[in-house]
N, CA, C and O atoms as a CHARMM CRD file, in Angstrom:
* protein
*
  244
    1    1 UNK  N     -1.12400   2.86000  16.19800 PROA 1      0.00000
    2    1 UNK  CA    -0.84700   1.51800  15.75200 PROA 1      0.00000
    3    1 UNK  C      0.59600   1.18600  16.14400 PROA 1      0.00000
    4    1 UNK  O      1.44600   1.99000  16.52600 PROA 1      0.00000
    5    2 UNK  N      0.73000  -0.16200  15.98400 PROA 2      0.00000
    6    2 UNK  CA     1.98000  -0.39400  16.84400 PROA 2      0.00000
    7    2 UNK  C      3.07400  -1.12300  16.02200 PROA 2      0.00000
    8    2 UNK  O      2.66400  -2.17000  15.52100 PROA 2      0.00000
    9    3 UNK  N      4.24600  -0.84800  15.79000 PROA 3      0.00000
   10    3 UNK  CA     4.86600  -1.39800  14.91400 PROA 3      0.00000
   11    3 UNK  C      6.01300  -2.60800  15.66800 PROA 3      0.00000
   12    3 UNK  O      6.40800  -2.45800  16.82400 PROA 3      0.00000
   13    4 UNK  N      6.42800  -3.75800  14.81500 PROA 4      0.00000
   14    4 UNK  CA     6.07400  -3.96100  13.65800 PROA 4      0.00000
   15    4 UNK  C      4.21300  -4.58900  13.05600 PROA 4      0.00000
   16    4 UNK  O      3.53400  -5.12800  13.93000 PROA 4      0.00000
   17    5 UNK  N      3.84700  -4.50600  12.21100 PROA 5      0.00000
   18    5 UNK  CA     2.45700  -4.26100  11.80700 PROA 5      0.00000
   19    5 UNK  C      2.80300  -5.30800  10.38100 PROA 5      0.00000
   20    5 UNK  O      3.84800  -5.33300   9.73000 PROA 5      0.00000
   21    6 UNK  N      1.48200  -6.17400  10.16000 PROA 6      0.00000
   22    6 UNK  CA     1.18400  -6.49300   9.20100 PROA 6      0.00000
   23    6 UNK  C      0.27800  -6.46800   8.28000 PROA 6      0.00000
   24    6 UNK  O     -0.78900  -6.40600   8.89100 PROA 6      0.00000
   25    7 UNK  N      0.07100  -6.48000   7.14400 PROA 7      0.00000
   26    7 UNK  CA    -1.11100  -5.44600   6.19000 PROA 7      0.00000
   27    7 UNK  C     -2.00400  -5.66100   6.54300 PROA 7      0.00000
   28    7 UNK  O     -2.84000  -4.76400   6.43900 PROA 7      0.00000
   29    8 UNK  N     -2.49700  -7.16700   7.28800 PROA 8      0.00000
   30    8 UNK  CA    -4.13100  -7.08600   7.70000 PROA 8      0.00000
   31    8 UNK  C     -4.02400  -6.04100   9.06400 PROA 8      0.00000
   32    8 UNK  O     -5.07500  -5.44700   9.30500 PROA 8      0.00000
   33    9 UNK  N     -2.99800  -5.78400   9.87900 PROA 9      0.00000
   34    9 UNK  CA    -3.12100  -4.79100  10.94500 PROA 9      0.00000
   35    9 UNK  C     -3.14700  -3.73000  10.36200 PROA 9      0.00000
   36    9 UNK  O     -3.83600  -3.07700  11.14500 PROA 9      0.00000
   37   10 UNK  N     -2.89500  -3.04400   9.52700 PROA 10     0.00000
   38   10 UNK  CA    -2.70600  -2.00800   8.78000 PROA 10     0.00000
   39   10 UNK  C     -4.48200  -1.81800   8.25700 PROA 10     0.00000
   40   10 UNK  O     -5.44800  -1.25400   8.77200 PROA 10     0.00000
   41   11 UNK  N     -4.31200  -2.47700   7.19400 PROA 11     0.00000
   42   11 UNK  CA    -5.92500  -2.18700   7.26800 PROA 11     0.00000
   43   11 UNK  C     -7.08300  -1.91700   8.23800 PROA 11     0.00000
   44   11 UNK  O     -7.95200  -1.04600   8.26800 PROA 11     0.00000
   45   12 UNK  N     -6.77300  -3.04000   9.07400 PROA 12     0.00000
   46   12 UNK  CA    -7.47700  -2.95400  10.69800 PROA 12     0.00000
   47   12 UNK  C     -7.44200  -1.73200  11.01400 PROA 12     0.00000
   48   12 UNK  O     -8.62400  -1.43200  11.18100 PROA 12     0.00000
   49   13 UNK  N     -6.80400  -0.82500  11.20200 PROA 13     0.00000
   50   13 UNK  CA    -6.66000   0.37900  11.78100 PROA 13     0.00000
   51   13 UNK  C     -6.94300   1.67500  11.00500 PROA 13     0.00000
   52   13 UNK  O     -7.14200   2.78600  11.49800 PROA 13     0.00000
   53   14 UNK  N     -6.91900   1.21700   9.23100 PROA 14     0.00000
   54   14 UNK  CA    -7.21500   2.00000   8.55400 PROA 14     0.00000
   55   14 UNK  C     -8.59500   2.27600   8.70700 PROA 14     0.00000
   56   14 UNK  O     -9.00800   3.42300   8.88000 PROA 14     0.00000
   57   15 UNK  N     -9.54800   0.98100   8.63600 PROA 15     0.00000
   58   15 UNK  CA   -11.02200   0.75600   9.20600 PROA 15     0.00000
   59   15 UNK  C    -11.41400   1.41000   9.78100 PROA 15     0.00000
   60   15 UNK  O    -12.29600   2.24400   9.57500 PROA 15     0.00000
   61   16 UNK  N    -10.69500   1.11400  10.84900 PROA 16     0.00000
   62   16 UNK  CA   -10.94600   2.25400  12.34400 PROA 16     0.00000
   63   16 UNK  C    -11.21100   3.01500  11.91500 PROA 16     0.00000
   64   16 UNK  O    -12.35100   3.39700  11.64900 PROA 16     0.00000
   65   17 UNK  N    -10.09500   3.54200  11.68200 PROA 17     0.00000
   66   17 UNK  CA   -10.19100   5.27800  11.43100 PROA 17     0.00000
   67   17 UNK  C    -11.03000   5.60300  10.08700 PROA 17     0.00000
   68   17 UNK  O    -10.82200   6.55400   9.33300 PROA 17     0.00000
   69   18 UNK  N    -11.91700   4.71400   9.96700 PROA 18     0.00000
   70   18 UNK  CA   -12.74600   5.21600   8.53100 PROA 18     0.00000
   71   18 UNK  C    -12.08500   5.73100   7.67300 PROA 18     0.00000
   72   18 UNK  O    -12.49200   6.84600   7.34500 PROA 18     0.00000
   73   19 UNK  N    -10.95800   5.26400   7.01300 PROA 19     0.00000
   74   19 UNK  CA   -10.25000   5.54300   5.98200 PROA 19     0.00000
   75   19 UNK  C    -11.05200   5.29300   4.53000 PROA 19     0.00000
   76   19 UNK  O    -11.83400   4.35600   4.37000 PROA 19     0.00000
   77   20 UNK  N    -10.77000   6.16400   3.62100 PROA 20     0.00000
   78   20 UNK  CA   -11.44800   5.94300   2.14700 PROA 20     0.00000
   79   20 UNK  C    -11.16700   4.82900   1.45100 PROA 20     0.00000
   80   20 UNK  O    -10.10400   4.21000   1.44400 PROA 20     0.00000
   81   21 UNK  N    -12.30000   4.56200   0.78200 PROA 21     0.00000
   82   21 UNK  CA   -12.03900   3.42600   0.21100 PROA 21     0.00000
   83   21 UNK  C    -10.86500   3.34900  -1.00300 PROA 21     0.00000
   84   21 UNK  O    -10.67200   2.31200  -1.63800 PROA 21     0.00000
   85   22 UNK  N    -10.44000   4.05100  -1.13200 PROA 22     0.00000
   86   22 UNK  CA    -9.66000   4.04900  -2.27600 PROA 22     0.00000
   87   22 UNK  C     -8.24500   4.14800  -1.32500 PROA 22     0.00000
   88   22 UNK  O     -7.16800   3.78700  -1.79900 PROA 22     0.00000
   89   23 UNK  N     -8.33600   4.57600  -0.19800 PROA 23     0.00000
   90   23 UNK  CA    -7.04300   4.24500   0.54800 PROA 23     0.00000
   91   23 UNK  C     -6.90500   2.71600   1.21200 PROA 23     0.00000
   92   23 UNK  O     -5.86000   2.09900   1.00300 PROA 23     0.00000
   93   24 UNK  N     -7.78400   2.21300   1.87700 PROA 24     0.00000
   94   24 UNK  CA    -8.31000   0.68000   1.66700 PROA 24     0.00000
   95   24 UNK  C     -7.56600   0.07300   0.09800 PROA 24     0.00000
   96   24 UNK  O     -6.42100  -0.37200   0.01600 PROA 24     0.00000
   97   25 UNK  N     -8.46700   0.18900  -0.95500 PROA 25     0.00000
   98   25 UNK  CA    -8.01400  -0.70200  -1.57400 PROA 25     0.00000
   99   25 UNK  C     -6.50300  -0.65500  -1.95600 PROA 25     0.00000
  100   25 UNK  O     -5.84000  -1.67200  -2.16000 PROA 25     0.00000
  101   26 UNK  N     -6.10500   0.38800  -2.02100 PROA 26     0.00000
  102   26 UNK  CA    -4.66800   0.49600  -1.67600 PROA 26     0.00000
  103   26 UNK  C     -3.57000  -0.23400  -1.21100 PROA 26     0.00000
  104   26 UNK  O     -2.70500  -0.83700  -1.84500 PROA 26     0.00000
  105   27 UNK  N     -3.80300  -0.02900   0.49800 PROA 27     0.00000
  106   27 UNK  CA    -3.47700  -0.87500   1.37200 PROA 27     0.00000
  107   27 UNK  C     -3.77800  -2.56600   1.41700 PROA 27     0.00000
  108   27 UNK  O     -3.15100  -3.33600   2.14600 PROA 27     0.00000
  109   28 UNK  N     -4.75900  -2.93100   0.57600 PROA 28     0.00000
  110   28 UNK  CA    -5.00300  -4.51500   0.52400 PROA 28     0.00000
  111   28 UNK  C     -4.30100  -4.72200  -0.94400 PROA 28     0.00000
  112   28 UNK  O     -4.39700  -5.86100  -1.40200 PROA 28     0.00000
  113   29 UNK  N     -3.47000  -3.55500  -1.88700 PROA 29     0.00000
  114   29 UNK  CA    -2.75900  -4.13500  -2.85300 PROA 29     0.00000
  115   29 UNK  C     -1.17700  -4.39500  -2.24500 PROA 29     0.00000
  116   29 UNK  O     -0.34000  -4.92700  -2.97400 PROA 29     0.00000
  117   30 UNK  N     -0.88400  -4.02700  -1.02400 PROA 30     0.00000
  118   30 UNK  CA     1.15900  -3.93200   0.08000 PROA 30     0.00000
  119   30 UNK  C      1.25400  -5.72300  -0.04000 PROA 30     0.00000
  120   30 UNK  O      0.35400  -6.55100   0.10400 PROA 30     0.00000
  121   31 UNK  N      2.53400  -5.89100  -0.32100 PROA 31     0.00000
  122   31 UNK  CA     2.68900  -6.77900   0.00400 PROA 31     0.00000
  123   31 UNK  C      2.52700  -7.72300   1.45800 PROA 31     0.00000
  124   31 UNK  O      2.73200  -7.04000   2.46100 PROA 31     0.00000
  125   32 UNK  N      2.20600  -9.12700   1.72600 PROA 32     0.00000
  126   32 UNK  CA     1.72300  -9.40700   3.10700 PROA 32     0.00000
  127   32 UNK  C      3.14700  -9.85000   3.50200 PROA 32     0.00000
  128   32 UNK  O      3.54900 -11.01300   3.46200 PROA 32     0.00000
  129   33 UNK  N      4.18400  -8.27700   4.06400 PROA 33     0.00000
  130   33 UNK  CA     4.94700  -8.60800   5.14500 PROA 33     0.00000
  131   33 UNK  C      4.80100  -7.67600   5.90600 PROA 33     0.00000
  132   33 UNK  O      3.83500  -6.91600   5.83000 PROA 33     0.00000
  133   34 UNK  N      6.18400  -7.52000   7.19400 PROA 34     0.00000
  134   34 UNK  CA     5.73000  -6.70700   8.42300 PROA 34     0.00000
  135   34 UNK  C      6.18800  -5.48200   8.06300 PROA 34     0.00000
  136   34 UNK  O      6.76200  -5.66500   6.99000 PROA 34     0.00000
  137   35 UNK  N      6.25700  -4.34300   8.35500 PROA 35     0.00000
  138   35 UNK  CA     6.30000  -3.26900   8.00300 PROA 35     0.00000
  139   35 UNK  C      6.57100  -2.39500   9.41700 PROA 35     0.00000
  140   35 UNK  O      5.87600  -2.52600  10.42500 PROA 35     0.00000
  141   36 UNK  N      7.45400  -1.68800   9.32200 PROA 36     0.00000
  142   36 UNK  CA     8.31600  -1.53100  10.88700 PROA 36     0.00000
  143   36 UNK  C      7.79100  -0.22900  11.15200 PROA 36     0.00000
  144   36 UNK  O      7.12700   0.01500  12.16000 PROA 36     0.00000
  145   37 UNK  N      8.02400   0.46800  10.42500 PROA 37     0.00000
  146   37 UNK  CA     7.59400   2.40800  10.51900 PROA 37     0.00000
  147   37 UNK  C      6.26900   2.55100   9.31100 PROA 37     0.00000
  148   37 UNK  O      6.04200   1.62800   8.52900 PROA 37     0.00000
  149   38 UNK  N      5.65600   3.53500   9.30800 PROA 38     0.00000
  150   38 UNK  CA     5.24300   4.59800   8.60800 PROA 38     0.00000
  151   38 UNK  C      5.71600   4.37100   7.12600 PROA 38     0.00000
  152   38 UNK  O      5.19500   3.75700   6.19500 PROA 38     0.00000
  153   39 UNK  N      6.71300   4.97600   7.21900 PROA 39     0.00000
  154   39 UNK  CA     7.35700   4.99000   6.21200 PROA 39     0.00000
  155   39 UNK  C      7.83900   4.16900   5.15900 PROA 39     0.00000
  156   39 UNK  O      7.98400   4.46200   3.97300 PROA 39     0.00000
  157   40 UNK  N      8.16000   2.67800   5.98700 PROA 40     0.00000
  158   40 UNK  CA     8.07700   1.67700   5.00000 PROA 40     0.00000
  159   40 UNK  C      6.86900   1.55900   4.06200 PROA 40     0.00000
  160   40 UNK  O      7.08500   1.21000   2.90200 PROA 40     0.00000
  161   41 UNK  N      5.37300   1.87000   4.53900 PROA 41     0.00000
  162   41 UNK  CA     4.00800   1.61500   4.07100 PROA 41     0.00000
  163   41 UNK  C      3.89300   2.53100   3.29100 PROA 41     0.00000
  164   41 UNK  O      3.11000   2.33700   2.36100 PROA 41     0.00000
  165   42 UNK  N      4.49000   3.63900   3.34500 PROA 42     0.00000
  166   42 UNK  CA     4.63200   4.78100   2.11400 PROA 42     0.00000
  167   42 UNK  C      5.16000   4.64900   1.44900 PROA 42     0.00000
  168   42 UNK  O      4.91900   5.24000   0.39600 PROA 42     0.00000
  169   43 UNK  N      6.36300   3.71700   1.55400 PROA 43     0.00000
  170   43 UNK  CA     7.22100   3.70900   0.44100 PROA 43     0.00000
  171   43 UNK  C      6.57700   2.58300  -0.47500 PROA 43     0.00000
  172   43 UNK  O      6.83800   2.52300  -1.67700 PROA 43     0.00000
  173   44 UNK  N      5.82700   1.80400   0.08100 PROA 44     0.00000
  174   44 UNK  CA     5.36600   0.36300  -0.63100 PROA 44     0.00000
  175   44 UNK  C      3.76800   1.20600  -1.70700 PROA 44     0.00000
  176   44 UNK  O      3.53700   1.08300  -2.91000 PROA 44     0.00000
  177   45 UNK  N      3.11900   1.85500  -0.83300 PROA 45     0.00000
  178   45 UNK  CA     2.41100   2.38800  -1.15200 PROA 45     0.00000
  179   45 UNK  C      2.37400   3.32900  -2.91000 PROA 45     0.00000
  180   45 UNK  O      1.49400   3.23600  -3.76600 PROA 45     0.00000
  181   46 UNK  N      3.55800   4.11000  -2.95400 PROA 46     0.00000
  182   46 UNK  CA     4.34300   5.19500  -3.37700 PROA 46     0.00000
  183   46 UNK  C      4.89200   4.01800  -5.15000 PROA 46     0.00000
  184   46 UNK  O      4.76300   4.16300  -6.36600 PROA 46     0.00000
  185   47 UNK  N      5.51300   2.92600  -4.18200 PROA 47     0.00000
  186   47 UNK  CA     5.77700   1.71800  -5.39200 PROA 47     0.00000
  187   47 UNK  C      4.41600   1.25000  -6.57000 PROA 47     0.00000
  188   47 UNK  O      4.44300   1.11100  -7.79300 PROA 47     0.00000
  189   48 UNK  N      3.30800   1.10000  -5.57800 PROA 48     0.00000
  190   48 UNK  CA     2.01800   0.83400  -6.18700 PROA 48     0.00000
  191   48 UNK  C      1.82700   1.81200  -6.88700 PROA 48     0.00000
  192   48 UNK  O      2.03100   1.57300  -8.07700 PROA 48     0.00000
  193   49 UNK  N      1.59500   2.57500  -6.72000 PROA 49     0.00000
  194   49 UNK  CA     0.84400   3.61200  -7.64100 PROA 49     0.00000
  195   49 UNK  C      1.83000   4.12700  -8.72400 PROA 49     0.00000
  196   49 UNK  O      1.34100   4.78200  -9.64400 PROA 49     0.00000
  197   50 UNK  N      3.17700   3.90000  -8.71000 PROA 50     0.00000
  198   50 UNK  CA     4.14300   4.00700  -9.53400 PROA 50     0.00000
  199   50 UNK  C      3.76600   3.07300 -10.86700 PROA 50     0.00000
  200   50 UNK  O      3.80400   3.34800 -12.06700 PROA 50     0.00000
  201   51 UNK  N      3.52900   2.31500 -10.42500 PROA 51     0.00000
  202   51 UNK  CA     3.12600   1.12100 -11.53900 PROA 51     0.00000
  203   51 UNK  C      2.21100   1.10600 -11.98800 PROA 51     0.00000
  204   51 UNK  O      2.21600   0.82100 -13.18500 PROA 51     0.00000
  205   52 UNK  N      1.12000   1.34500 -11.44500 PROA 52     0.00000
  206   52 UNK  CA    -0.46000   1.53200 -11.71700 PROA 52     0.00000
  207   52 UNK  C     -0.31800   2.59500 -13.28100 PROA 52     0.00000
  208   52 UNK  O     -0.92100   2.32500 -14.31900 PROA 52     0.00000
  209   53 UNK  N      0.75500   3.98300 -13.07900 PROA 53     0.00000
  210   53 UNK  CA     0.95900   5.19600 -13.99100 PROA 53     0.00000
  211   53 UNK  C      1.60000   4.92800 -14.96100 PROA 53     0.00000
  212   53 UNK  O      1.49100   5.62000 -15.97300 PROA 53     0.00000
  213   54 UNK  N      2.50200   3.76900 -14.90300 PROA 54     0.00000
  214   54 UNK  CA     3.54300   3.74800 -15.59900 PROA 54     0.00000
  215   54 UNK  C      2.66500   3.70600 -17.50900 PROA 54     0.00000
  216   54 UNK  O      1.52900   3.26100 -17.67200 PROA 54     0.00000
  217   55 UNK  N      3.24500   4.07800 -18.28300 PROA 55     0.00000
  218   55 UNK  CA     3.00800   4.13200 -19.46600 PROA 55     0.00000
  219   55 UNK  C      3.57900   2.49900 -19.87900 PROA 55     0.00000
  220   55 UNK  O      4.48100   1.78600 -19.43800 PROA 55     0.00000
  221   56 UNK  N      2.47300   2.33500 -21.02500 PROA 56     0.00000
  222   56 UNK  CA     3.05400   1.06500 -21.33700 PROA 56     0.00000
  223   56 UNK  C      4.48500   0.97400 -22.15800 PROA 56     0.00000
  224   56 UNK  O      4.88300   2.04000 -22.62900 PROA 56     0.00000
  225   57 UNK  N      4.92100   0.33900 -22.27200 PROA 57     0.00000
  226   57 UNK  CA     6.32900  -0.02300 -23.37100 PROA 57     0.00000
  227   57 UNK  C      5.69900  -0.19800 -24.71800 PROA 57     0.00000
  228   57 UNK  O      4.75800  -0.96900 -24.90600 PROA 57     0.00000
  229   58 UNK  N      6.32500   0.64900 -25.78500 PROA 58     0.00000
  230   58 UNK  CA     6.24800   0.28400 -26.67000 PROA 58     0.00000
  231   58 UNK  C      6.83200  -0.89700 -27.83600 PROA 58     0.00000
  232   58 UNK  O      8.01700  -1.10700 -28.09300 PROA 58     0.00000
  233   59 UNK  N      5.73100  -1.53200 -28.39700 PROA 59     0.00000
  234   59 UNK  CA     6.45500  -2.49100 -28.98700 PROA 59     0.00000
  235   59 UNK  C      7.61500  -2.22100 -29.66700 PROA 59     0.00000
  236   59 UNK  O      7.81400  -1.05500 -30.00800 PROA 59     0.00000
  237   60 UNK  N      8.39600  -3.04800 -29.92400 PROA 60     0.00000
  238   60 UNK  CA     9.48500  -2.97100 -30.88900 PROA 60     0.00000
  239   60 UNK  C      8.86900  -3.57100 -32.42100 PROA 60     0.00000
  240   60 UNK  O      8.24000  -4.62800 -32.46400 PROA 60     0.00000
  241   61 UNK  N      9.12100  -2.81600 -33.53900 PROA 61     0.00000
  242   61 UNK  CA     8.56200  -3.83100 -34.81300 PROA 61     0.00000
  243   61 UNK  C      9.48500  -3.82900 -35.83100 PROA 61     0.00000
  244   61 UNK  O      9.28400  -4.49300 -36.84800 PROA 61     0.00000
C-alpha cells in the first residue's frame, strides 16, 4: 500500500488481504484523515482500543 493513504484506502487493502473482521471494524472506527506510515495507523488504532478499555469514572456524590 502506498502512503500517504486514507482510511477508505486502508480498508481497501485490508479487504484484500482478507483481513478479520474485527480488524475491519477497527479500521472503519480511524479517523477519516491521511495517514503517512504504518505507524501513524497503529498509533490511531492503539488510541481506539485505549478507550474502548478505559474504566468508567466514578461518580462523585
Amino acid at each position: 500500500m502506498g502512503y500517504p493513504a486514507s482510511r477508505k484506502d486502508i480498508i481497501r487493502f485490508a479487504e484484500g488481504k482478507q483481513a478479520e473482521s474485527d480488524v475491519l471494524d477497527l479500521l472503519k472506527g480511524i479517523p477519516e484523515i491521511e495517514y503517512n506510515t504504518p505507524d501513524d495507523i497503529t498509533r490511531e488504532i492503539e488510541r481506539l482500543q485505549s478507550e474502548r478499555i478505559k474504566p468508567p469514572t466514578p461518580k462523585e456524590e
